[in-house]
C-alpha positions in Angstrom: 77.6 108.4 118.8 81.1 108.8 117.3 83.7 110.7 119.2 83.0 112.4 122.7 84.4 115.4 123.0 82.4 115.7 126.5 84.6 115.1 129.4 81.5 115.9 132.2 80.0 113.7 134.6 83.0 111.9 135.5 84.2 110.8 131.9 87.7 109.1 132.1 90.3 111.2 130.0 90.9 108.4 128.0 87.4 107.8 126.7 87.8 108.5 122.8 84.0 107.9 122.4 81.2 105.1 121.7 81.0 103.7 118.0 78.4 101.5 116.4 80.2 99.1 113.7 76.9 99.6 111.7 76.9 103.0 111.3 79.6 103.8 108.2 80.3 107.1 110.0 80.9 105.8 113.3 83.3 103.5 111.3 85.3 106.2 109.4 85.8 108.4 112.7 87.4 105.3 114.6 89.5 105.3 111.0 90.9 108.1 111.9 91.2 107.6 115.9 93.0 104.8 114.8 95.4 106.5 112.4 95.8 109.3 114.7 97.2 106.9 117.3 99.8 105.2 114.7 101.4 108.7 113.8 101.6 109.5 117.1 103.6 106.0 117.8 105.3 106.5 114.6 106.9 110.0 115.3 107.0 109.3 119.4 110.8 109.5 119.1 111.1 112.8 118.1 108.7 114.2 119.6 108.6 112.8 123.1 112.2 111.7 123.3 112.9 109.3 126.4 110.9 109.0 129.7 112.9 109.0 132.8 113.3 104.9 132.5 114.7 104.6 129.3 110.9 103.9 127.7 109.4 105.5 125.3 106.2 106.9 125.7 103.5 105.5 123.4 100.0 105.0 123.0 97.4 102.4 122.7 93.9 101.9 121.3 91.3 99.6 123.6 88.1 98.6 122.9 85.0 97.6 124.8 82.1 95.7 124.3 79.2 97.3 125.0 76.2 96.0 123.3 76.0 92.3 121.5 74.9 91.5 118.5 73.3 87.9 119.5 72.9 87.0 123.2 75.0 83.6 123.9 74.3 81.0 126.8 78.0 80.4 128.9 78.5 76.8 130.7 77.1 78.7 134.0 74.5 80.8 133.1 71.1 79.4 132.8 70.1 81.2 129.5 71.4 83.2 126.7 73.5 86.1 128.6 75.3 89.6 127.1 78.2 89.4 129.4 80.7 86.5 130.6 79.7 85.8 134.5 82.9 86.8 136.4 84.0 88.3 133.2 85.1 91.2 134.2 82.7 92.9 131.6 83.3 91.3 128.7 81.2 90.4 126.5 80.0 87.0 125.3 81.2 85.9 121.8 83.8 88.3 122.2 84.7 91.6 119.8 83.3 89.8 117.4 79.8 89.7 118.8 79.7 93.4 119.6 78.1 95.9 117.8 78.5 99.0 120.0 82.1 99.5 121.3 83.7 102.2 123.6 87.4 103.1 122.6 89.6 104.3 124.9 93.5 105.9 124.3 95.9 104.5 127.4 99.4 104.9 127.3 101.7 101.6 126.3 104.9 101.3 128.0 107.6 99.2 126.5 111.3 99.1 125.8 113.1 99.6 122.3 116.3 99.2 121.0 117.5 102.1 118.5 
């Protein structure tokens, strides 16, 4: 696991890669996924300079639940469940209940005052 450099079989661009919080390695490259992401905000000033509507264009880090930790029963399902019915994929028990995530880059648009 760790980063995906693999963009094959219909991979979105954004996919960063799949990380398993109990894996110390896994942990330390979504360090640095992380950190990459806040000096590209920090610097997007300079570097990117203004998109055509007066934003700016900078970046975001999203995760995704992909495995749970402890199955969790909902107030429709009949027994313990991984994923929220009509959840849209999310998991039950939330972040905190997932032990494999996928981390994705997307780009944030907002407006700032100099």
């Amino acid at each position: 696991m760790g980063i995906n450099f693999n963009r094959s079989n219909g991979i979105s661009e954004s996919y960063v890669g799949r990380f398993d919080k109990e894996n110390p390695e896994d942990m330390e490259q979504l360090d640095i996924v992380k950190q990459v992401v806040r000096w590209m905000n920090k610097d997007v000033k300079d570097l990117l300079k203004y998109d055509c509507g007066g934003t700016f264009k900078k970046w975001r880090l999203e995760y995704k639940g992909r495995e749970v930790y402890k199955k969790m029963k909902t107030k429709t399902s009949k027994g313990p469940v991984k994923y929220k019915p009509n959840g849209f994929g999310s998991l039950v028990g939330g972040m905190k209940n997932a032990r494999i995530i996928d981390a994705y880059i997307y780009r944030r648009y907002g407006y700032y005052e100099d």
